[in-house]
C-alpha positions as CSV (number, residue, x, y, z in Angstrom):
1,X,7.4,23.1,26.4
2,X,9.2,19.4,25.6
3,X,6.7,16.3,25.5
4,X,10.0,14.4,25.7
5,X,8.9,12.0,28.6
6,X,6.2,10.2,25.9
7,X,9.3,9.4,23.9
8,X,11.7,6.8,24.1
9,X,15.2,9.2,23.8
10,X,18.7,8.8,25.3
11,X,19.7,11.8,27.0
12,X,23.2,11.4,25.1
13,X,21.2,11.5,21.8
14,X,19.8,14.2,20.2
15,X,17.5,13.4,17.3
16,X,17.1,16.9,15.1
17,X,15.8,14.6,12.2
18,X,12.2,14.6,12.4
19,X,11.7,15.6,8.3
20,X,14.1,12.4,8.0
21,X,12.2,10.0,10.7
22,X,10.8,11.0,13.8
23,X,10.4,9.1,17.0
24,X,7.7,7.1,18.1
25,X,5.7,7.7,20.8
26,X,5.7,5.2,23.8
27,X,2.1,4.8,23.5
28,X,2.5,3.9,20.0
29,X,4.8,1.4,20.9
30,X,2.8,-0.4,23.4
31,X,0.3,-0.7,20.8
32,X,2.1,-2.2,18.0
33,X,3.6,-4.8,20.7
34,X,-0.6,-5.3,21.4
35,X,-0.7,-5.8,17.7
36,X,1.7,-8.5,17.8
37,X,0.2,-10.4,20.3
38,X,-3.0,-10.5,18.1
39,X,-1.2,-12.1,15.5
40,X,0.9,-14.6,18.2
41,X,-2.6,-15.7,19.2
42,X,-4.7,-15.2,15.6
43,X,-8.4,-15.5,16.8
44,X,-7.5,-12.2,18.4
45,X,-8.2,-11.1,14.8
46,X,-11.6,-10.8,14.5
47,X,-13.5,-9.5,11.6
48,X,-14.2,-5.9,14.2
49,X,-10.6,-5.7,14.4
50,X,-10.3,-5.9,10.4
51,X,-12.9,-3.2,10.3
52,X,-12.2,-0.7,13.3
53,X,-8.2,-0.5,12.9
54,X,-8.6,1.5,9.4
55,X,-12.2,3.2,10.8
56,X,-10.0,4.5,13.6
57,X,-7.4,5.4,11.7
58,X,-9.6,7.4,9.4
59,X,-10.6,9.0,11.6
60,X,-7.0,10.3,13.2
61,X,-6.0,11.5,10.1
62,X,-9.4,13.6,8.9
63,X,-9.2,15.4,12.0
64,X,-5.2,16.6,11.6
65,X,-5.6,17.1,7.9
66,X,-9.5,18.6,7.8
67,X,-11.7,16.7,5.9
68,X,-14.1,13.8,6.6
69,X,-12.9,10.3,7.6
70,X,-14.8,8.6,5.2
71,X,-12.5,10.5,2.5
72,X,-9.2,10.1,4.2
73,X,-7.2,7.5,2.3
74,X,-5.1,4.9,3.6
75,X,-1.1,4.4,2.1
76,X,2.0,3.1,2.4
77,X,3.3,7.1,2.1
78,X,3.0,10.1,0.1
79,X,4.4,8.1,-3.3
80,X,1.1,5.9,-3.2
81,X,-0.9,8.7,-3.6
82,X,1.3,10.5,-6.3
83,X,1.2,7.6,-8.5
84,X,-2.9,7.0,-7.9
85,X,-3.1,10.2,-9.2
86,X,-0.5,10.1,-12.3
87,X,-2.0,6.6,-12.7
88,X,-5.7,7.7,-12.2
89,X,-6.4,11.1,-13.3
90,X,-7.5,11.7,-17.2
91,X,-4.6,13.2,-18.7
92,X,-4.1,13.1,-22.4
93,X,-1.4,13.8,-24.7
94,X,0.1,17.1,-24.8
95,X,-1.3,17.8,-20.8
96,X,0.8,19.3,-18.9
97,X,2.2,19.0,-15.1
98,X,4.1,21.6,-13.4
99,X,6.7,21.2,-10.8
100,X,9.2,22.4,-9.0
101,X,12.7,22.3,-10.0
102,X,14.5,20.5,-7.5
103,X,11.4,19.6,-5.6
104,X,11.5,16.1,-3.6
105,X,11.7,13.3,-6.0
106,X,8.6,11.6,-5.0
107,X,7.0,14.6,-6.8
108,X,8.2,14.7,-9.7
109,X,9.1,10.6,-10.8
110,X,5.3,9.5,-11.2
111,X,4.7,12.1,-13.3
112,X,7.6,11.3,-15.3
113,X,5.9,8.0,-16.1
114,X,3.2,9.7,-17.5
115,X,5.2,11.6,-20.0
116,X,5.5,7.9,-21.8
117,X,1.9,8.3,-22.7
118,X,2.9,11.9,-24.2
119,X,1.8,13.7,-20.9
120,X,4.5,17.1,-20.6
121,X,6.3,17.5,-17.2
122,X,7.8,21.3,-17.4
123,X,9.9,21.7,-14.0
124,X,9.6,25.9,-13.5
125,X,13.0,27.2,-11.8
126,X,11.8,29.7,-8.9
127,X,13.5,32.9,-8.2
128,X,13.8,32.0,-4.5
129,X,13.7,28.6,-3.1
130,X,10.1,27.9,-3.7
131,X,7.9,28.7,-6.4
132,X,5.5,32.6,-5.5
133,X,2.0,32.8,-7.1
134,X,2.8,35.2,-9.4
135,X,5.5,32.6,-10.4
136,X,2.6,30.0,-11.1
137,X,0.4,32.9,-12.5
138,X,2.5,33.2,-15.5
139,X,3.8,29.6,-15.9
140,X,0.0,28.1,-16.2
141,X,-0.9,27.8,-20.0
142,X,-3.8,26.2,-22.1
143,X,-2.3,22.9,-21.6
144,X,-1.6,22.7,-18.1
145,X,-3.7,20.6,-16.5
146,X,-1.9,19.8,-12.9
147,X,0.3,21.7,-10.4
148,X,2.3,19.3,-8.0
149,X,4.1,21.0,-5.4
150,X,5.0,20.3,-1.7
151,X,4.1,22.1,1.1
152,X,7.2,22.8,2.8
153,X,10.3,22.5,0.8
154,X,12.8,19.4,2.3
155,X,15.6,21.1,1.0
156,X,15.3,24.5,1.8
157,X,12.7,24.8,4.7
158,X,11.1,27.4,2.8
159,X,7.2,27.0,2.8
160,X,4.8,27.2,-0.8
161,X,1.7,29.9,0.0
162,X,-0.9,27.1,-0.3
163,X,-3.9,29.5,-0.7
164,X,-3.2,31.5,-3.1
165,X,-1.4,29.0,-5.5
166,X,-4.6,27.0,-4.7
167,X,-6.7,30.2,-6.2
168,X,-4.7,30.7,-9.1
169,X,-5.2,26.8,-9.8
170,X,-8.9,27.2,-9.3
171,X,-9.2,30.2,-11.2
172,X,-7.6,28.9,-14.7
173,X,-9.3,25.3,-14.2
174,X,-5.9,23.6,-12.8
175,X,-5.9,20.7,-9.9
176,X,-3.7,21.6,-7.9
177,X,-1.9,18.3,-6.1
178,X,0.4,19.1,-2.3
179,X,2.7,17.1,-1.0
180,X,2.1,18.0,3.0
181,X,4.5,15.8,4.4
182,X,6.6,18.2,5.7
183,X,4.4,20.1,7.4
184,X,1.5,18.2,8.5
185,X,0.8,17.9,12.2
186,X,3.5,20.5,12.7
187,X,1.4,23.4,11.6
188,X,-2.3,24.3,11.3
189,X,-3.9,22.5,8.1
190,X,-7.3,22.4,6.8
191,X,-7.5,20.8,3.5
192,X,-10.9,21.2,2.6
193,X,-11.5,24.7,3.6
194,X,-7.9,25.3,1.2
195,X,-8.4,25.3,-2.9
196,X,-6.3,22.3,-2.8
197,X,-7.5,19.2,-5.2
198,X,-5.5,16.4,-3.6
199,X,-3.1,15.7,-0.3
200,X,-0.7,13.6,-0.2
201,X,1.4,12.9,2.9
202,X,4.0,10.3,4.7
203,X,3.1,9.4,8.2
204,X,6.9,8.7,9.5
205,X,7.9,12.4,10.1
206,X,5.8,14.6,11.5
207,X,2.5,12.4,12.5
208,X,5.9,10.0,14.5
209,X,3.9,6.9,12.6
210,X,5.9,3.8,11.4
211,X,7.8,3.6,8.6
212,X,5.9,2.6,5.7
213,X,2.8,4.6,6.5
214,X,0.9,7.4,4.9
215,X,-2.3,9.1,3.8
216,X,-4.0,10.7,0.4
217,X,-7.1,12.8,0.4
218,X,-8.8,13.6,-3.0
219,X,-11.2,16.6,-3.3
220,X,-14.7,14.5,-4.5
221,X,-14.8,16.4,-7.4
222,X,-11.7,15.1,-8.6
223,X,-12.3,11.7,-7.3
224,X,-15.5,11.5,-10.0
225,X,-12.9,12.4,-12.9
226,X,-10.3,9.3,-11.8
227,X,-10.2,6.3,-13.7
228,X,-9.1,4.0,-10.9
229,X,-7.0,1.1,-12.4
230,X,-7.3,-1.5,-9.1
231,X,-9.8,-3.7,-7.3
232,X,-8.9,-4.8,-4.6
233,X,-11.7,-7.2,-2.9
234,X,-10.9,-6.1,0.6
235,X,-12.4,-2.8,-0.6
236,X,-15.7,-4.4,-1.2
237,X,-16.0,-7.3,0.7
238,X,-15.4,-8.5,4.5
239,X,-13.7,-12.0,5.1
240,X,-17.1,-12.5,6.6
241,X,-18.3,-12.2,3.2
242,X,-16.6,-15.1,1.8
243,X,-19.1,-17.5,3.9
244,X,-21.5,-16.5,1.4
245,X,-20.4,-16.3,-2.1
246,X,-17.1,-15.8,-3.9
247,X,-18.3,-14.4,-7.0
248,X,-17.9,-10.3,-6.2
249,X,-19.0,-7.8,-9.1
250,X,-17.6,-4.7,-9.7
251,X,-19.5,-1.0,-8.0
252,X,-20.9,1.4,-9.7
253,X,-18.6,3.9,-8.0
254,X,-15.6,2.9,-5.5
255,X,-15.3,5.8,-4.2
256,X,-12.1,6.5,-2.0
257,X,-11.4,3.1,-0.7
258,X,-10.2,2.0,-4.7
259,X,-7.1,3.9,-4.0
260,X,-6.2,2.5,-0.9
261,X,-3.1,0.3,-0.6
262,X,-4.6,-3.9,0.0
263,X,-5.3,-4.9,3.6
264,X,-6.0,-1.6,5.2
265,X,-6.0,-3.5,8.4
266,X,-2.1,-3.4,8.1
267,X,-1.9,-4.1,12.1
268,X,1.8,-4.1,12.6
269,X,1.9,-0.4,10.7
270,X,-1.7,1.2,11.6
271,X,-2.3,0.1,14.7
272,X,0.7,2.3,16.3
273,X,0.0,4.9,13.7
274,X,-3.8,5.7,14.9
275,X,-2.2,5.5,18.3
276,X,0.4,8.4,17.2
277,X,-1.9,10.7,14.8
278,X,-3.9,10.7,17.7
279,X,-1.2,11.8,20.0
280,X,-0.1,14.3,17.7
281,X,-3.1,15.6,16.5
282,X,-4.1,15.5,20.5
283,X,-1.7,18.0,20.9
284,X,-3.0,20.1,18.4
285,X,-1.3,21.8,15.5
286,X,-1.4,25.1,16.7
287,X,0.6,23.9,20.0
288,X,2.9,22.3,18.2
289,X,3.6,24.8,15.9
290,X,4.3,27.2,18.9
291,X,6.5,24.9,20.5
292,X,9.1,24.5,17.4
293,X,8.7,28.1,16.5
294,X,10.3,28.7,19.7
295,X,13.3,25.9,19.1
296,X,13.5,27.7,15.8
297,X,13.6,31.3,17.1
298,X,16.4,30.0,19.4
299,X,18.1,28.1,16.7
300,X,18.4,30.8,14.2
301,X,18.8,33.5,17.2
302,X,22.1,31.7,18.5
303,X,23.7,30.9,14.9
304,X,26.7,32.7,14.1
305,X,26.1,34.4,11.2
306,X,29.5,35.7,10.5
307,X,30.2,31.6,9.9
308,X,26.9,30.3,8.7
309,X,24.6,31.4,6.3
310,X,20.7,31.2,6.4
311,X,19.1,29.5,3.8
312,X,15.8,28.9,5.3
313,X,13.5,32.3,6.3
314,X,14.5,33.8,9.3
315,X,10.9,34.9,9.7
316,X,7.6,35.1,7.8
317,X,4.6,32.8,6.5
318,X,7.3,30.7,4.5
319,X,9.2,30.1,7.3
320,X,8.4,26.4,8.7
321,X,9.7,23.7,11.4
322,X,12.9,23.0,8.9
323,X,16.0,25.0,9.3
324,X,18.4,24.4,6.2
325,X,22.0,26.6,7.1
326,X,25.5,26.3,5.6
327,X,29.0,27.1,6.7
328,X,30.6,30.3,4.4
329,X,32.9,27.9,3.2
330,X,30.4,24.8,1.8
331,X,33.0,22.4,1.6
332,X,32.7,22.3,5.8
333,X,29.5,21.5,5.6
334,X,30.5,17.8,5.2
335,X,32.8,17.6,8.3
336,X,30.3,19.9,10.6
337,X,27.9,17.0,10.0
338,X,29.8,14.4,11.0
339,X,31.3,16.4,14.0
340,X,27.6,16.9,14.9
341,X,26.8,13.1,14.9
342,X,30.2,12.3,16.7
343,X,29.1,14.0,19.5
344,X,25.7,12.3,19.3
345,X,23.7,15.0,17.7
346,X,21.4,13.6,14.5
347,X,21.4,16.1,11.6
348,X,20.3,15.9,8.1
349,X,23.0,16.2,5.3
350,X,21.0,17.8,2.0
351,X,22.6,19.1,-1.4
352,X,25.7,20.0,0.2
353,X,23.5,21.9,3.2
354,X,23.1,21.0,6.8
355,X,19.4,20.6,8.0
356,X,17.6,20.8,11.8
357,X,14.2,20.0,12.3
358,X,13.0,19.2,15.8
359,X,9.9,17.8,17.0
360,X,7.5,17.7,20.2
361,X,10.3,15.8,22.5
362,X,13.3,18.2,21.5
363,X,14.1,21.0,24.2
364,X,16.0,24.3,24.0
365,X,19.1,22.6,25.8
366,X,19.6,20.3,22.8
367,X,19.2,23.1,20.7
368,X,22.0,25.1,22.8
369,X,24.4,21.7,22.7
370,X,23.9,22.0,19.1
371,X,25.0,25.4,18.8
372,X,27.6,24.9,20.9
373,X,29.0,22.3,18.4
374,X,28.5,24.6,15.7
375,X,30.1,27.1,17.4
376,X,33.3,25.6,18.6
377,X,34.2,24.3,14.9
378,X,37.2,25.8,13.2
């Protein structure tokens, strides 16, 4: 099933970029135009407006991710939330952080920050693509204190197994920090039924938000041990507030909203981005999941092997929405992609690899025509 009449396409276009950018929804459009014409007429933005446009927002976003609204916080993409927690969380010198070798950078450059206040960032090289739990098992030491991994692999399409890294982590007293971007909205999630400590996730790729969008969740536990390093008055007054006094003290406690990029509002960006979460997560995970598992089956099915060789799974709980293939000879891997584009079809070029990942408004025939190309090169 295609949901391709919500979206905005060219039939002479296919976009197979979704882990790049994915399309938003009409609906979505329509509301960021309504947006607009609040600002074009400013009375329009009254203090409700101020309030219910993150509320709703919130509230989107809990319900994909699975955890409650009140804890869902609001960012400019899965970045914000990396460096809140390098920023926030009470690491000393000598702590350690592991990664991934070759993860996305986003993962791996706050963290480097930290190692100037004598934090240790050890990368661990996996066998296979992505790290396995025995893998973590044996890399986690008396130091370690975090493990900073994404969900699904950009590069390789190959999918971390979330709960039991997550129980390793909790068993040896380790937070353990996922980047979802990558697979949230495109495949059942449920945070806070997962040992996971923190989420962090862009909301441009597979929630089809805006650019510049995003969300964190932090586990309360680990929210009491943050040292938050920003106060920002919009997270503890109203405009409405400023009729009264404008002398604010500090909370006891901030709570979530402390880490929350300023002017949560944000109309242009989170008004179209409620209006897509909500579409997506309207959908449903578990519909969506089926859908591209069956672009995917068809994708890898009709791939010439004898040319091209897999590098994401073929099958399996690590497969996920991202297919990552190359030609036998990797040096046509450059050419294949811009044939692909020259005849209108939108890859993604990666570490000398070719990438697919299609979304709700892609359909088996673009899949075929993008075979087709791959098939017909020398």
């Amino acid at each position: 099933m295609s949901w391709r009449a919500d979206f905005d396409l060219r039939d002479d276009v296919v976009w197979l970029n979704s882990a790049h950018q994915s399309a938003l929804p009409r609906r979505a459009a329509e509301a960021a135009a309504e947006a607009v014409r609040w600002k074009l007429q400013p009375w329009e933005l009254t203090t409700a407006r101020f309030q219910s446009v993150p509320a709703a927002l919130r509230r989107a976003l809990g319900a994909i991710a699975g955890v409650p609204a009140d804890e869902v916080i609001l960012t400019s993409g899965a970045s914000f939330g990396l460096h809140a927690l390098a920023n926030s969380l009470p690491l000393e010198r000598g702590d350690e952080v592991l990664v991934l070798r070759g993860d996305f950078p986003s993962n791996i450059l706050p963290w480097r920050l930290a190692e100037r206040a004598g934090v240790v960032v050890r990368p661990l090289e996996p066998a296979r693509p992505v790290l396995s739990p025995d893998e973590v098992r044996d890399a986690i030491g008396p130091a370690t204190r975090v493990v900073c991994l994404s969900w699904v692999h950009s590069f390789s399409g190959h999918a971390h197994d979330l709960d039991a890294i997550g129980a390793i982590c909790r068993e040896r007293g380790v937070w353990f920090v996922v980047n979802a971007t990558q697979g949230m909205g495109l495949r059942p999630f449920d945070a806070d039924a997962q040992p996971i400590d923190a989420v962090v996730c862009s909301g441009w790729k597979g929630l089809c938000g805006p650019y510049g969008t995003g969300f964190a969740w932090f586990r309360p536990a680990l929210l009491d041990r943050m040292i938050g390093r920003q106060a920002y008055w919009l997270t503890m007054q109203t405009a409405d507030d400023l009729a009264r006094t404008a002398d604010p003290e500090l909370p006891a406690r901030f709570g979530p909203r402390q880490y929350e990029i300023f002017g949560t509002a944000n109309f242009f960006n989170f008004v179209p981005f409620e209006v897509s979460a909500s579409y997506v997560g309207g959908i449903g995970a578990a519909c969506v999941c089926d859908a591209l598992g069956g672009l995917v089956d068809r994708f890898i099915a009709g791939l010439d092997r004898g040319r091209y060789d897999l590098v994401s799974p073929a099958e399996g709980p690590s497969r996920s929405t991202l297919v990552v293939f190359s030609h036998r000879d990797p040096a046509r891997n450059e050419p294949l992609h811009r044939r692909l584009l020259d005849a209108g079809i939108w890859t993604a070029a990666r570490q000398g690899r070719l990438r697919i990942s299609p979304h709700v408004y892609n359909t088996a025939d673009e899949i075929d025509r993008t075979l087709a190309v791959l098939g017909a090169a020398e």
